[in-house]
PDB file of N, CA, C and O in Angstrom:
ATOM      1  N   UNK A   1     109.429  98.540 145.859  1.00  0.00           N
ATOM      2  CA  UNK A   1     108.290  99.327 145.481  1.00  0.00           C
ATOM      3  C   UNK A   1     107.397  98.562 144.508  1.00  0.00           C
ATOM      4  O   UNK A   1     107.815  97.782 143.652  1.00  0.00           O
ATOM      5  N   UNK A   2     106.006  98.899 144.757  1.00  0.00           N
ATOM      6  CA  UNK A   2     104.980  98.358 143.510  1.00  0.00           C
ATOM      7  C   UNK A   2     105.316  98.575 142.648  1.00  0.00           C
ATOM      8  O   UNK A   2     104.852  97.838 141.778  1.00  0.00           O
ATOM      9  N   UNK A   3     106.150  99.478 142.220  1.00  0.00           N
ATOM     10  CA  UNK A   3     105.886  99.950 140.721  1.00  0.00           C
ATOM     11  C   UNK A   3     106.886  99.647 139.977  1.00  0.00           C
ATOM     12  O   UNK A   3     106.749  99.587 138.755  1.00  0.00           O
ATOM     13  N   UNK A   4     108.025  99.411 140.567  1.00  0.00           N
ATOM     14  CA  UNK A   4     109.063  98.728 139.931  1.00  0.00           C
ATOM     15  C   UNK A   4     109.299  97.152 139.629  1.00  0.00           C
ATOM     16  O   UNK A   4     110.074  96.573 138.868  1.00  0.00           O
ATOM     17  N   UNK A   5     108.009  96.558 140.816  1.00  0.00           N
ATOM     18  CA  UNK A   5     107.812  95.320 140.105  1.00  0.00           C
ATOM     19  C   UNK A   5     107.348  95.162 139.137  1.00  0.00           C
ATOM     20  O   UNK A   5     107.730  94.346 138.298  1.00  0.00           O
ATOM     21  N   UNK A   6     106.237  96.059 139.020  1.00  0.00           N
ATOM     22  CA  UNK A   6     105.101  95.991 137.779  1.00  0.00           C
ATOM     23  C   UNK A   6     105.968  96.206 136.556  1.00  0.00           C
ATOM     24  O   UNK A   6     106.003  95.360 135.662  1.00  0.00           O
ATOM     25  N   UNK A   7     106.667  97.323 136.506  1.00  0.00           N
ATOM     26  CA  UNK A   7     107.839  97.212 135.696  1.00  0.00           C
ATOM     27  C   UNK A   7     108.948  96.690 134.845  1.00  0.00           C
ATOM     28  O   UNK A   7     109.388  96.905 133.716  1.00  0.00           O
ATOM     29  N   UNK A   8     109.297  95.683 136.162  1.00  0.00           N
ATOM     30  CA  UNK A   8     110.026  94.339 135.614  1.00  0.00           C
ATOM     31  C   UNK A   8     109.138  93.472 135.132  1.00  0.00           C
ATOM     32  O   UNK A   8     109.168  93.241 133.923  1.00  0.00           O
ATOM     33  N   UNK A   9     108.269  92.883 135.881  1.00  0.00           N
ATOM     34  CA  UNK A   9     107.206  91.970 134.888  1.00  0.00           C
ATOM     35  C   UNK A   9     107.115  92.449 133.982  1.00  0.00           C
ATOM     36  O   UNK A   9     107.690  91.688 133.204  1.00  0.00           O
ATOM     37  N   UNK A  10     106.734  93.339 133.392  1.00  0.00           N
ATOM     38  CA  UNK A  10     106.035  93.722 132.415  1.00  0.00           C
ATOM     39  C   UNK A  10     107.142  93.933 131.157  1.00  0.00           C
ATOM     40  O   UNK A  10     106.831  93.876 129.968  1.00  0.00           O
ATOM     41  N   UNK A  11     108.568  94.199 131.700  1.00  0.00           N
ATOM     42  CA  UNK A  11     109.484  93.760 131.000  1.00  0.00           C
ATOM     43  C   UNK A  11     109.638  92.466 130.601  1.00  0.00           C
ATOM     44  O   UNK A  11     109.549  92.163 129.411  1.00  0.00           O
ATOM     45  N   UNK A  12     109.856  91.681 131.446  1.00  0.00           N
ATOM     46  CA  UNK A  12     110.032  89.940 131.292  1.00  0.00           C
ATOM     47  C   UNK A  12     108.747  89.710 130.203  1.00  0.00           C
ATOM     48  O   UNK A  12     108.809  89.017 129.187  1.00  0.00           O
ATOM     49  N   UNK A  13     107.856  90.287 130.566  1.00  0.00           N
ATOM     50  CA  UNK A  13     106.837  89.377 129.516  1.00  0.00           C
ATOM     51  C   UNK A  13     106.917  89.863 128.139  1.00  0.00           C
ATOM     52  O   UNK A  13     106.451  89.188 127.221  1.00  0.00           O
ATOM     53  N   UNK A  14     107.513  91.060 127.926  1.00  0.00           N
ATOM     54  CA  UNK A  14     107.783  91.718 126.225  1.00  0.00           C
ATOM     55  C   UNK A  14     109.204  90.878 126.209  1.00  0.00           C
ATOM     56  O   UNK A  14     109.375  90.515 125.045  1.00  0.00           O
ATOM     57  N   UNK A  15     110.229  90.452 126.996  1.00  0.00           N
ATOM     58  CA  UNK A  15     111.029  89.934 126.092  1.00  0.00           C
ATOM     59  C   UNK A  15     110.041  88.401 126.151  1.00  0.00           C
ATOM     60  O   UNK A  15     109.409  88.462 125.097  1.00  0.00           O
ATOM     61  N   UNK A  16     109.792  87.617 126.582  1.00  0.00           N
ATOM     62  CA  UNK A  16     109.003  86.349 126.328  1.00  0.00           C
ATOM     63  C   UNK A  16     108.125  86.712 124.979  1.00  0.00           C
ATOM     64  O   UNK A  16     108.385  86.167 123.906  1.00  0.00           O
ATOM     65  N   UNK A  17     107.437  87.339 125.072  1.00  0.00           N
ATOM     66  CA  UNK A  17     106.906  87.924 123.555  1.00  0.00           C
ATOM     67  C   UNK A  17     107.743  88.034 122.283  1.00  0.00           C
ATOM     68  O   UNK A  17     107.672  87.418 121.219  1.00  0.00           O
ATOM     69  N   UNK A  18     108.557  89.001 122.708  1.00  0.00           N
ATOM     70  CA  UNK A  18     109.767  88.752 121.511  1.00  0.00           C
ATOM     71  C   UNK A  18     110.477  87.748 121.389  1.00  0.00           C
ATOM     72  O   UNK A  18     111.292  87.688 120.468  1.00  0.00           O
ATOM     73  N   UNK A  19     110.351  86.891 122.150  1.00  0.00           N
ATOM     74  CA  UNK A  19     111.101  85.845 121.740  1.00  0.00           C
ATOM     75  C   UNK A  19     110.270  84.819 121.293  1.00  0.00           C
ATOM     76  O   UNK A  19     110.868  84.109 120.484  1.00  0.00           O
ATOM     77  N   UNK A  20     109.045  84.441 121.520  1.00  0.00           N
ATOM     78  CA  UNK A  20     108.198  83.765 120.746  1.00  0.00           C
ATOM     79  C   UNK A  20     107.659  84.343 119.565  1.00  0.00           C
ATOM     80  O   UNK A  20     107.257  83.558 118.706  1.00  0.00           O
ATOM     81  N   UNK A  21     107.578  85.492 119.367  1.00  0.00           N
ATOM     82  CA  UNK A  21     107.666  86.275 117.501  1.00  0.00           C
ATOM     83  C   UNK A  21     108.893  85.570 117.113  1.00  0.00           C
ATOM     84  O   UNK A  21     108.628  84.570 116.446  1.00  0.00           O
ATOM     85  N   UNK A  22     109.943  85.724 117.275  1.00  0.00           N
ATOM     86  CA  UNK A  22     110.985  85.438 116.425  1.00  0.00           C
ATOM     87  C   UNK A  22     111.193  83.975 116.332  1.00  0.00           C
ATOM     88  O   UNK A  22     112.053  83.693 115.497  1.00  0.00           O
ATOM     89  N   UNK A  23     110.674  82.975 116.927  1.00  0.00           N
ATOM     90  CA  UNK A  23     110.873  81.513 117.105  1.00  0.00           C
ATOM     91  C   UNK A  23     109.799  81.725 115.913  1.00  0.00           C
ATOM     92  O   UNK A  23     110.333  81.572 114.814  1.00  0.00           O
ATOM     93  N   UNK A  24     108.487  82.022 115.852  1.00  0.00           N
ATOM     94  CA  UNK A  24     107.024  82.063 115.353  1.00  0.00           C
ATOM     95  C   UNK A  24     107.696  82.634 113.766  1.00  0.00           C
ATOM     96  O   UNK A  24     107.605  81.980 112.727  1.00  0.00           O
ATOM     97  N   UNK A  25     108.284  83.820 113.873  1.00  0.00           N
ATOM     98  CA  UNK A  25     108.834  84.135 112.232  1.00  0.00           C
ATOM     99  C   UNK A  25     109.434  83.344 111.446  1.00  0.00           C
ATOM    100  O   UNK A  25     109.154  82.987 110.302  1.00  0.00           O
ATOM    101  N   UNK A  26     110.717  82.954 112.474  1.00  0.00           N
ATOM    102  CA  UNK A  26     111.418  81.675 111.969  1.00  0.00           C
ATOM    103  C   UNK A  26     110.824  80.395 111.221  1.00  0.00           C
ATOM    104  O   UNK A  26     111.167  79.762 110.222  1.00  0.00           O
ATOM    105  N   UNK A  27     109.967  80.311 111.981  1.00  0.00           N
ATOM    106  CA  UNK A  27     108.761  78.939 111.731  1.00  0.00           C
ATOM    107  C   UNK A  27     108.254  79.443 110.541  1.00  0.00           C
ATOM    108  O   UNK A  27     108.435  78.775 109.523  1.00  0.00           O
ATOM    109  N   UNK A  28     107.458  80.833 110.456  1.00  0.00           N
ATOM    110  CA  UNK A  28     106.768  81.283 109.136  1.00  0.00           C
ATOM    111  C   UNK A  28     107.325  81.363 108.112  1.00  0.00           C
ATOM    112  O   UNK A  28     106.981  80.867 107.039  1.00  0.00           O
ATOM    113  N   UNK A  29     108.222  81.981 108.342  1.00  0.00           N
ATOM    114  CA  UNK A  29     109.170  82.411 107.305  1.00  0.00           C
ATOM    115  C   UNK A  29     108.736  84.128 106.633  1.00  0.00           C
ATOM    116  O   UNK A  29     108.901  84.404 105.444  1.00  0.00           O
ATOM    117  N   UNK A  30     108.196  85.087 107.621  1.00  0.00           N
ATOM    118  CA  UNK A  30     107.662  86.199 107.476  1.00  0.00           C
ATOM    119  C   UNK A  30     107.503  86.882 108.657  1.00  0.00           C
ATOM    120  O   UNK A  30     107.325  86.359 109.756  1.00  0.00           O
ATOM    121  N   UNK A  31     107.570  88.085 108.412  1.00  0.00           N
ATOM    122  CA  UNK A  31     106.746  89.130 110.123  1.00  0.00           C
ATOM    123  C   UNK A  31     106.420  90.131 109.473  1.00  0.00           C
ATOM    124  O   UNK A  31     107.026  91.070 109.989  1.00  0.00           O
ATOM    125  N   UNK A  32     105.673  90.574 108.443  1.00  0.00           N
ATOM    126  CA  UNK A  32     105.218  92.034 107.710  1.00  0.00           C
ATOM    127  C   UNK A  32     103.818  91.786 107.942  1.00  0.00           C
ATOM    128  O   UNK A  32     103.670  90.902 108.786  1.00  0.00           O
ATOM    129  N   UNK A  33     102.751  92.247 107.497  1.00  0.00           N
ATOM    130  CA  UNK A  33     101.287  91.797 107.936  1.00  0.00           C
ATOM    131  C   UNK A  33     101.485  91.686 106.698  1.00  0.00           C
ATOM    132  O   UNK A  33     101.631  90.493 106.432  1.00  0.00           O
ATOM    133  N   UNK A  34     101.581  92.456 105.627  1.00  0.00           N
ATOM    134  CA  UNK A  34     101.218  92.347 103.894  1.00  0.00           C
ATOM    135  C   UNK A  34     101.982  90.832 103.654  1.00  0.00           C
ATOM    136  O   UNK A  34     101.291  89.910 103.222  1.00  0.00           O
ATOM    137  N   UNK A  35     103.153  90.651 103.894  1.00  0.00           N
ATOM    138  CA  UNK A  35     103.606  89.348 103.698  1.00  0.00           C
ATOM    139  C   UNK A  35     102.928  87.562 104.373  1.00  0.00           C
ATOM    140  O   UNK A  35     102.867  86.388 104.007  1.00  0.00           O
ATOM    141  N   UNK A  36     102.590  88.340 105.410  1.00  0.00           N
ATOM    142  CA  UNK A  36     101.585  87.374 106.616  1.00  0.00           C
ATOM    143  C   UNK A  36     100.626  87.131 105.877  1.00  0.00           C
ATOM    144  O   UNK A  36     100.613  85.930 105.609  1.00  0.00           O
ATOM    145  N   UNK A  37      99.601  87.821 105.292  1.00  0.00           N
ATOM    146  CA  UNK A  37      98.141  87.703 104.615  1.00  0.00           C
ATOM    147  C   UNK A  37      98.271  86.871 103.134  1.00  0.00           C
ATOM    148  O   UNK A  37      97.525  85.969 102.752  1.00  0.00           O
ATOM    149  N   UNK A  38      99.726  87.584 102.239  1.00  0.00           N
ATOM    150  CA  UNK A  38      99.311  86.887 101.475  1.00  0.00           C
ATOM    151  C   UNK A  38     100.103  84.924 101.880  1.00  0.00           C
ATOM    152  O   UNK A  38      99.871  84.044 101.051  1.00  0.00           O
ATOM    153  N   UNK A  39     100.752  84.664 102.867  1.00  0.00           N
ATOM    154  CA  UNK A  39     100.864  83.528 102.942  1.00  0.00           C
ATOM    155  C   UNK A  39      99.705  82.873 103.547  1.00  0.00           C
ATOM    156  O   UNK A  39      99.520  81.656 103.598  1.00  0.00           O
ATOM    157  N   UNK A  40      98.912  83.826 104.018  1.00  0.00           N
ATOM    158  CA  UNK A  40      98.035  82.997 104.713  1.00  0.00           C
ATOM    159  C   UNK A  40      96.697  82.458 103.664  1.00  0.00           C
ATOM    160  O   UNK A  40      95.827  81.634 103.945  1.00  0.00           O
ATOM    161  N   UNK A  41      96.907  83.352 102.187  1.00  0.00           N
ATOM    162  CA  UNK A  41      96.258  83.169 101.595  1.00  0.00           C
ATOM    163  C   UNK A  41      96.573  81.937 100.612  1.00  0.00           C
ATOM    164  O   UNK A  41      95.765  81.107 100.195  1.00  0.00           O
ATOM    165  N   UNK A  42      97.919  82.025 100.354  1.00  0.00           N
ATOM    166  CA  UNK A  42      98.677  81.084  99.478  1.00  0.00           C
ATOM    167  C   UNK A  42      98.274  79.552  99.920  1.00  0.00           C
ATOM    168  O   UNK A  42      97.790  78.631  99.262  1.00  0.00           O
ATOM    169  N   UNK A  43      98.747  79.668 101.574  1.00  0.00           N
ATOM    170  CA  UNK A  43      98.271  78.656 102.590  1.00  0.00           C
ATOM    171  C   UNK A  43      96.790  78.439 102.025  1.00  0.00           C
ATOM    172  O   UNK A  43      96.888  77.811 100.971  1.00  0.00           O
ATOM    173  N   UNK A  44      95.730  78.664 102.266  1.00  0.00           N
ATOM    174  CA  UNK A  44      94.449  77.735 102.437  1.00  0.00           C
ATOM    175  C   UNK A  44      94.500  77.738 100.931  1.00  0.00           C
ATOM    176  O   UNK A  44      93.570  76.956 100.730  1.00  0.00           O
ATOM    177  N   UNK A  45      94.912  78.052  99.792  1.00  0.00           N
ATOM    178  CA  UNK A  45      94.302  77.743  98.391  1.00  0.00           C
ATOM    179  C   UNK A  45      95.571  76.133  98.209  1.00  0.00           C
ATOM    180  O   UNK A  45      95.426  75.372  97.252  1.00  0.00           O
ATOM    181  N   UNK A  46      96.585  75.917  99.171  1.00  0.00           N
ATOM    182  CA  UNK A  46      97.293  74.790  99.016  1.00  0.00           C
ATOM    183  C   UNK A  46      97.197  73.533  99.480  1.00  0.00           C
ATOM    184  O   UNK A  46      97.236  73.421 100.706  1.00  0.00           O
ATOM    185  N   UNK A  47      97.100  72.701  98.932  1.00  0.00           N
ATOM    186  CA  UNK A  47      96.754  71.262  99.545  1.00  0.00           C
ATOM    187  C   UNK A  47      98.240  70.375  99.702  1.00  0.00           C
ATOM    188  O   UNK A  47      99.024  69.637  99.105  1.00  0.00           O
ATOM    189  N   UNK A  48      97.904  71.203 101.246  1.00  0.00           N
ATOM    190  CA  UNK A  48      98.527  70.650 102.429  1.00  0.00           C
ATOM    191  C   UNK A  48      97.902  69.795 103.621  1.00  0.00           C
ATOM    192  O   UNK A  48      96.747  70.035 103.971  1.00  0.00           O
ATOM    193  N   UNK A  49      98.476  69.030 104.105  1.00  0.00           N
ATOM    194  CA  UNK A  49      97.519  68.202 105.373  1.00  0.00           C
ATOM    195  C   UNK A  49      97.252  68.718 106.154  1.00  0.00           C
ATOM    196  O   UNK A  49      98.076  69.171 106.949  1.00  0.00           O
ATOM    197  N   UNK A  50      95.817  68.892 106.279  1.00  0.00           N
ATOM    198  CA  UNK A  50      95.115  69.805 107.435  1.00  0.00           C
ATOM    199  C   UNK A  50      95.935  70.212 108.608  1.00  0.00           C
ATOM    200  O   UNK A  50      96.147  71.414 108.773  1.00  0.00           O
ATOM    201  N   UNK A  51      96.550  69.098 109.669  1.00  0.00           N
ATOM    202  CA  UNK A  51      97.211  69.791 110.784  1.00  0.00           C
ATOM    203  C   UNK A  51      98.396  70.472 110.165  1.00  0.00           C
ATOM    204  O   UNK A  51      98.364  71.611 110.630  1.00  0.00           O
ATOM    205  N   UNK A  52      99.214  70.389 109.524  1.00  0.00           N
ATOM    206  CA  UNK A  52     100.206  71.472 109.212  1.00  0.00           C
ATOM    207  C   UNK A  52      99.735  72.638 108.827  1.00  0.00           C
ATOM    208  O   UNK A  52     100.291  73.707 109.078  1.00  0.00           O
ATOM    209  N   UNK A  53      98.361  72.472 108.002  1.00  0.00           N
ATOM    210  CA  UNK A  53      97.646  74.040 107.579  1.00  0.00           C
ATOM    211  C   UNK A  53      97.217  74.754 108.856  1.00  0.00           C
ATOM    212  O   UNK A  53      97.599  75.875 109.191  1.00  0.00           O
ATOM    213  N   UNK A  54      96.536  74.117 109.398  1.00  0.00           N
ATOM    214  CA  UNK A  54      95.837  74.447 110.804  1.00  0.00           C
ATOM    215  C   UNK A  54      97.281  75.352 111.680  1.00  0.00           C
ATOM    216  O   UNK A  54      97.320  76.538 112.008  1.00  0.00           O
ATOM    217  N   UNK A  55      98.249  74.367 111.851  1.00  0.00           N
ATOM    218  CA  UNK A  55      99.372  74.705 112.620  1.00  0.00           C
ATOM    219  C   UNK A  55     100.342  76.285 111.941  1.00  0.00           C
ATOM    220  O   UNK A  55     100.998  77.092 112.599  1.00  0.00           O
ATOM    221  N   UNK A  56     100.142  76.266 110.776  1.00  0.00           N
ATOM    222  CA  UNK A  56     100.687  77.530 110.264  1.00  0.00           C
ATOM    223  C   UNK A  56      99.834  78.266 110.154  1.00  0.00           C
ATOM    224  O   UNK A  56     100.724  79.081 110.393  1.00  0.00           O
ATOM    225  N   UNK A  57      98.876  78.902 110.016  1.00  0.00           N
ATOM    226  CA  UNK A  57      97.334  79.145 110.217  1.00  0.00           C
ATOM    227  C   UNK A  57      97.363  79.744 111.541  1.00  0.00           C
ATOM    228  O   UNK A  57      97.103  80.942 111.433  1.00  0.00           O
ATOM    229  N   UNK A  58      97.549  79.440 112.607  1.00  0.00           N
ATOM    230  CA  UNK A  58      97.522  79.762 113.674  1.00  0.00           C
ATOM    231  C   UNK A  58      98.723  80.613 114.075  1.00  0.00           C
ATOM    232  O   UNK A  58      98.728  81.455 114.972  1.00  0.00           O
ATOM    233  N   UNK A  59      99.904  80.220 113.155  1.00  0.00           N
ATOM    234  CA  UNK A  59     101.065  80.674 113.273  1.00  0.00           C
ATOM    235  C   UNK A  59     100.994  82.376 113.376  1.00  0.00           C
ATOM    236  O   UNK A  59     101.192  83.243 114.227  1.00  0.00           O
ATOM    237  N   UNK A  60     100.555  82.277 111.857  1.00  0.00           N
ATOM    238  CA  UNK A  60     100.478  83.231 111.176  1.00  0.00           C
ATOM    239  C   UNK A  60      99.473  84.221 111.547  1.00  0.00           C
ATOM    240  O   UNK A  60      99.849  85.343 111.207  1.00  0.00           O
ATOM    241  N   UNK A  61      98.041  84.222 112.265  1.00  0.00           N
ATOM    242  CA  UNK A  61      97.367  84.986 113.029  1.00  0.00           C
ATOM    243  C   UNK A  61      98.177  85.048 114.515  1.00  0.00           C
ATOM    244  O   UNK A  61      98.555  86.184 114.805  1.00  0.00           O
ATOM    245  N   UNK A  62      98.468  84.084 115.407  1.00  0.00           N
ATOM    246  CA  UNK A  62      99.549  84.796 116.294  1.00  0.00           C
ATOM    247  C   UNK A  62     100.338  86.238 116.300  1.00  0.00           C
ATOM    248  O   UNK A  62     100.528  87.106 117.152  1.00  0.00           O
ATOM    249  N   UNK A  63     100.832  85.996 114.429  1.00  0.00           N
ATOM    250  CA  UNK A  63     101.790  87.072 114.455  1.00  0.00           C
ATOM    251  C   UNK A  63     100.845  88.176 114.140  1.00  0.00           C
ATOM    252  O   UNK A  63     101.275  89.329 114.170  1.00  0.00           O
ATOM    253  N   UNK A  64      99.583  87.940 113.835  1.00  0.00           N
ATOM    254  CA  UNK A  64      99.200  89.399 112.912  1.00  0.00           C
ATOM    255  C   UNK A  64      98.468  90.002 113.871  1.00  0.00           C
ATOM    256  O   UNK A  64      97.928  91.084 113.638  1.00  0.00           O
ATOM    257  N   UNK A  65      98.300  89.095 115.636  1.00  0.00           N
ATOM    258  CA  UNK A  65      97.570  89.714 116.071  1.00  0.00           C
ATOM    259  C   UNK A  65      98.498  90.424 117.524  1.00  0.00           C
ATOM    260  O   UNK A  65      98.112  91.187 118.410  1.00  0.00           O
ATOM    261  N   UNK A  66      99.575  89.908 117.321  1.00  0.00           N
ATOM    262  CA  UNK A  66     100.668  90.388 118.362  1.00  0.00           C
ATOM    263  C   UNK A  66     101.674  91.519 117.508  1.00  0.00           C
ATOM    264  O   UNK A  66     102.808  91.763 117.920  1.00  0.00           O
ATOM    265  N   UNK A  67     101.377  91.864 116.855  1.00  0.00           N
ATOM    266  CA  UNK A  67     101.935  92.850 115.889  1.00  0.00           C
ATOM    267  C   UNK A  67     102.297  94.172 116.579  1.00  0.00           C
ATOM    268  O   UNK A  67     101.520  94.848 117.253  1.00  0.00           O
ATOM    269  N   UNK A  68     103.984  94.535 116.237  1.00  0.00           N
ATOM    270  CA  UNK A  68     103.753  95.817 117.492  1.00  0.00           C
ATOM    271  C   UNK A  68     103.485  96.918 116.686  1.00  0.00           C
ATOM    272  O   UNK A  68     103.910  97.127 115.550  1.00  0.00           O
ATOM    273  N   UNK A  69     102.314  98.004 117.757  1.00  0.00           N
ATOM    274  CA  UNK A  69     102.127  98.677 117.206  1.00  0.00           C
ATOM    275  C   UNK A  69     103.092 100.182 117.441  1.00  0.00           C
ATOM    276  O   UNK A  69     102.896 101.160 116.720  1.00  0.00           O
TER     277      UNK A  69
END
């Protein structure tokens, strides 16, 4: 049936999701939005080398924008 495929996909792709949040948290070292913002703030006032800022930076909006609601 259609609808049970749509189903399973749509399963497979929330665990692929969850599993790139939790690789992505790991990496951050956070998954709260209040905790996310202020690293993201801590982040640009720190002089760090641009691609690692850039690369956590991105991290860190990933998570705030895949956030479940």
């Amino acid at each position: 049936m259609i609808g049970d495929d749509a189903t399973d996909e749509l399963a497979k792709v929330k665990r692929q999701r969850d599993f790139l949040r939790g690789a992505l948290i790991d990496l951050v070292g956070a998954a709260g939005d209040d905790e996310l913002r202020q690293m993201e703030t801590i982040l640009r006032l720190t002089n760090v080398p641009a691609d690692d800022k850039t690369a956590m930076l991105n991290a860190i909006h990933v998570l705030l924008n895949t956030a479940y609601e």
